[in-house]
C-alpha positions in Angstrom: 19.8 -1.4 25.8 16.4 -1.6 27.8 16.8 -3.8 30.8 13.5 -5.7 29.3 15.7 -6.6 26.1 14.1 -5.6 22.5 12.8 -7.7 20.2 15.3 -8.5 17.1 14.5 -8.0 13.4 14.5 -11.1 11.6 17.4 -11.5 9.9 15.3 -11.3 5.9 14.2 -7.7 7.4 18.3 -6.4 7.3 19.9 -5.3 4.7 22.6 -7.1 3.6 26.2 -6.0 3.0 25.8 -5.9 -0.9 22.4 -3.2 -0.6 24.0 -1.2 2.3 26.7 -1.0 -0.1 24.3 -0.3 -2.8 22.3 2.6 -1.1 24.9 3.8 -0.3 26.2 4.3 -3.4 23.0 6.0 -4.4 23.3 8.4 -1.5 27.0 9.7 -2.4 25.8 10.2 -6.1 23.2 12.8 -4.2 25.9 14.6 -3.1 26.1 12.8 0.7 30.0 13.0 1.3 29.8 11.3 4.8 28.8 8.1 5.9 29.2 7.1 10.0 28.5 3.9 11.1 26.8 3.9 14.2 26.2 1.4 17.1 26.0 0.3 20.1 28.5 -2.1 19.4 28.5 -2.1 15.1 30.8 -4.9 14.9 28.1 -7.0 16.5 27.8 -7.5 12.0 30.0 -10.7 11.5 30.8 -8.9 7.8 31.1 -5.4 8.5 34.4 -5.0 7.8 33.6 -6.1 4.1 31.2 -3.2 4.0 33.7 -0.9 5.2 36.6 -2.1 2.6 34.0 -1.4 0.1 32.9 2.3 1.2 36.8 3.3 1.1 37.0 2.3 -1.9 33.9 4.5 -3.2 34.8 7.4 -4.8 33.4 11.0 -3.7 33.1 9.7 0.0 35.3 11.5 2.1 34.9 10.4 5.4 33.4 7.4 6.9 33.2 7.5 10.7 32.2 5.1 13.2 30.2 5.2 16.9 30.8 1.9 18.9 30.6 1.2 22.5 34.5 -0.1 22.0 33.3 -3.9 23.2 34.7 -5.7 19.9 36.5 -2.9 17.7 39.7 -4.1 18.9 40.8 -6.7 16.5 39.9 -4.4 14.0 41.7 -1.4 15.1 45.0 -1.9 12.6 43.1 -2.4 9.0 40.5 0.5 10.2 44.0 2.8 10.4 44.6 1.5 7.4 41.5 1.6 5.1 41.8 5.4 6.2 38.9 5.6 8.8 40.2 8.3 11.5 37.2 9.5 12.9 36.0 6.9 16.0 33.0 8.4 18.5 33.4 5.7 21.6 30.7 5.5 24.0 31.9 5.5 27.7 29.2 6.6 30.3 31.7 5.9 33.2 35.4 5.9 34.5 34.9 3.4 37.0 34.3 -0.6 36.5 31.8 -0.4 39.0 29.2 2.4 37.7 30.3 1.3 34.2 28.7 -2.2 35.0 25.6 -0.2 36.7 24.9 2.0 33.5 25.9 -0.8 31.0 24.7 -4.2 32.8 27.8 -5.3 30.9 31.1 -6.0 33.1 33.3 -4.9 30.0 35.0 -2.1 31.6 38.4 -3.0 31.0 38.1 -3.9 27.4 36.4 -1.0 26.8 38.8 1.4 28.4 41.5 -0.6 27.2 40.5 -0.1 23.1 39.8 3.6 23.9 43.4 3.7 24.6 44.6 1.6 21.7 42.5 4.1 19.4 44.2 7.0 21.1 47.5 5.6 20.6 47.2 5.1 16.9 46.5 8.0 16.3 42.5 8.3 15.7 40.8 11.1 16.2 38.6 10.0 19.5 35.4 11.8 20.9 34.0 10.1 23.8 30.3 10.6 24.4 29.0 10.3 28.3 25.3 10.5 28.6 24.7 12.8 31.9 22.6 10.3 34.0 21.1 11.8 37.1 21.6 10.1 40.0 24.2 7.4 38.4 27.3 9.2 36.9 27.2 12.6 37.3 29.9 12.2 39.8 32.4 11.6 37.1 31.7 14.2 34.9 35.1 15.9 36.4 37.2 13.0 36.4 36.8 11.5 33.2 37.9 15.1 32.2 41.0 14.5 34.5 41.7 11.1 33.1 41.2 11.4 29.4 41.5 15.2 28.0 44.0 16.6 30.3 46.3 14.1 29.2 45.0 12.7 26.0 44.0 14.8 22.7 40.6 13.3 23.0 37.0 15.6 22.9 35.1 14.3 25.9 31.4 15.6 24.7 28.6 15.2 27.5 25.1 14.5 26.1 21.9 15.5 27.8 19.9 12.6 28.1 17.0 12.0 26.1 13.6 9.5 26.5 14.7 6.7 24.5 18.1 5.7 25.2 17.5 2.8 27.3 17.3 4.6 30.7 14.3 7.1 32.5 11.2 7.5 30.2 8.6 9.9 29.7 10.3 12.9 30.9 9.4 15.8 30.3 12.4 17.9 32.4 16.1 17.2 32.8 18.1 18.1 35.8 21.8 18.1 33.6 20.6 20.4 30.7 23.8 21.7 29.0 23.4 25.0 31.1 23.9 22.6 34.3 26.6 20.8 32.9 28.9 23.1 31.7 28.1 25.3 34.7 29.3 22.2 36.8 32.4 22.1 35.0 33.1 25.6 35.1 33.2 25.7 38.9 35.7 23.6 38.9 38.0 25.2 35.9 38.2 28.5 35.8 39.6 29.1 32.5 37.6 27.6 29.8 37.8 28.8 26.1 35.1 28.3 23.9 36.2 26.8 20.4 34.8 27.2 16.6 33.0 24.5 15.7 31.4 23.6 12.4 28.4 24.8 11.1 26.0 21.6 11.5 28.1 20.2 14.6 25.7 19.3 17.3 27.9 20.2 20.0 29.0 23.5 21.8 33.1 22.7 22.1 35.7 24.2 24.8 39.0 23.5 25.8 40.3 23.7 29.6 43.4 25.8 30.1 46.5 23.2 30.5 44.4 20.6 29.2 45.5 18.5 25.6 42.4 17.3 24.7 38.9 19.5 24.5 35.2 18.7 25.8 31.6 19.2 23.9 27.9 19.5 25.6 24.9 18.2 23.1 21.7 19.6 24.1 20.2 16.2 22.7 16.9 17.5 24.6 17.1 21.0 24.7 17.7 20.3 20.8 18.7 24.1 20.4 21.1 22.7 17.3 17.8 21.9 15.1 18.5 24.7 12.7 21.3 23.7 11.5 21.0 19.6 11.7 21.9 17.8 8.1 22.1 14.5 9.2 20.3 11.5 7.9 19.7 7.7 9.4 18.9 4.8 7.5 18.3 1.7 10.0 19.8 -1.4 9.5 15.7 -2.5 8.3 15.8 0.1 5.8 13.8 2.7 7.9 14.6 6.0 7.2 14.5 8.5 10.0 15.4 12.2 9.7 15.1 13.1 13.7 15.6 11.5 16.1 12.4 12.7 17.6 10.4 11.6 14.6 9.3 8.4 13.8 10.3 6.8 10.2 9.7 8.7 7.5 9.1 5.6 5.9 11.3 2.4 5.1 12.8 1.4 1.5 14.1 -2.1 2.2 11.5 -3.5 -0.3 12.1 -0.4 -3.0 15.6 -1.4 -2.8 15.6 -5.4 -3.4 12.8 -4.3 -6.8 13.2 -3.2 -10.1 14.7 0.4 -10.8 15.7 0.7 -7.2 18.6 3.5 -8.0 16.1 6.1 -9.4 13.2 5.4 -6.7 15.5 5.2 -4.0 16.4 8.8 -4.5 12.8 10.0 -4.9 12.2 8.3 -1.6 15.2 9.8 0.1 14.4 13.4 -1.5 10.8 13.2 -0.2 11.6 12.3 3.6 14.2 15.2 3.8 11.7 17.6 1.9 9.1 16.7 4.5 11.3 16.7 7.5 9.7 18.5 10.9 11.4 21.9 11.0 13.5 21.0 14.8 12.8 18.2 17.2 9.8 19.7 18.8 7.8 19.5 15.8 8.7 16.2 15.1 8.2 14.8 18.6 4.5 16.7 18.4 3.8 14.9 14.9 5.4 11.7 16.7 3.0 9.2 18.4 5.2 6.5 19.1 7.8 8.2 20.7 8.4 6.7 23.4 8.1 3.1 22.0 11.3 4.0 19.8 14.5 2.4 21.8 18.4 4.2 20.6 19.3 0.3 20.5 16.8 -0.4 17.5 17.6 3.6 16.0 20.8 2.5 15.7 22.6 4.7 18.3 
């Protein structure tokens, strides 16, 4: 989050349970077959776990994943197993308390380390995003590689930072591109294999010889992955964003709470992916308020 704070949406601007629920019932009768829930911190939403029940229960969704900076999951770890969620991204930008407090401004270290582990041990399958931070965590780039994948079968995946998460702004260069990073890493391991990934994934994956878990880089400014991005948000207002870079495509919070929502919902959805920006560059270009949007109000 910014150090200045942002300003919250009222709480007549969210969607509820029932029309996330809703919408997204209209988006796996479109042939959407994955639904992450993304935070920050998602279980910030006192009824999120009702949500969740419901979308296991939908039928044609096959996976519903979930991206959480591990500060409340914990109570919630054993029905997650059980509702069937397996996939968990956990955000850890440090494997020390005291630059984790530096990055976060939260003092959380412990708990958050402490669920990672929990998730691990159950079983899910764990990716760990680190945000490469110049001049604040860099230094542990090869030691959260020594703690968590040589002896966990976790994907450590190092993101190149972008504009809006909270951090710099208005950049318009990046010392730890994903050339720098994985260069950095390879000085230190010799013998690195490069793994298949899927088609749309966003990262480039390899495994470390010895090692039981693997480690990703996401070019999240170099954006090389454009081509092949299929991925679409919906905000928590109803704002529907197809890049990052881009601002909303426009919002259907009001279309959904009116009459014959279902059949204009998916005109609107069909006309913000048929007018998408061909890669990130285009869409930051066409994007004037760029830099005003925040990863915090995004939605992660």
């Amino acid at each position: 989050m910014p150090e200045s704070g942002i300003n919250f949406a009222k709480k007549d601007k969210l969607l509820s349970i029932d029309e996330l629920y809703q919408l997204s019932k209209i988006l796996v009768e479109q042939g959407i077959t994955k639904i992450r829930i993304t935070g920050g911190e998602p279980f910030v939403r006192k009824e999120l776990m009702i949500l969740l029940r419901k979308l296991a229960n939908l039928e044609n969704l096959e996976d519903i994943s979930i991206t959480t900076n591990a500060t409340l999951i914990g109570e919630h770890i054993p029905e997650l197993k059980e509702l069937g969620i397996k996939n968990i991204n956990l955000s850890l930008d440090s494997i020390t308390p005291e630059t984790f407090k530096k990055v976060t401004r939260r003092d959380q270290f412990e708990t958050v380390y402490g669920n990672l582990i929990k998730l691990i041990q159950e079983d899910f399958n764990v990716k760990v995003n680190f945000i490469a931070l110049d001049g604040q965590n860099t230094d542990y780039i090869i030691p959260i590689l020594e703690d968590l994948t040589r002896h966990y079968p976790v994907s450590v995946r190092f993101l190149e930072e972008m504009p809006f998460n909270g951090g710099s702004k208005n950049f318009q260069t990046i010392k730890w591109n994903h050339k720098a990073i994985y260069n950095h890493i390879a000085s230190h391991y010799p013998n690195i294999e490069k793994l298949s990934s899927e088609e749309t994934s966003t990262s480039v994956n390899y495994k470390i010889e010895g090692f039981e878990g693997s480690f990703g880089i996401i070019p999240s400014f170099t954006r090389n992955f454009c081509g092949s991005c299929n991925r679409l948000r919906i905000t928590a207002t109803g704002d529907v964003i197809t890049c990052l870079y881009a601002s909303a495509d426009r919002n259907i919070r009001e279309i959904l709470r009116a009459e014959n929502s279902e059949e204009n919902i998916k005109n609107q959805i069909l006309k913000a992916v048929g007018s998408r920006a061909k890669d990130g560059f285009e869409a930051e270009a066409q994007n004037k308020n760029y830099y005003e949007n925040s990863m915090t109000s995004i939605g992660g």
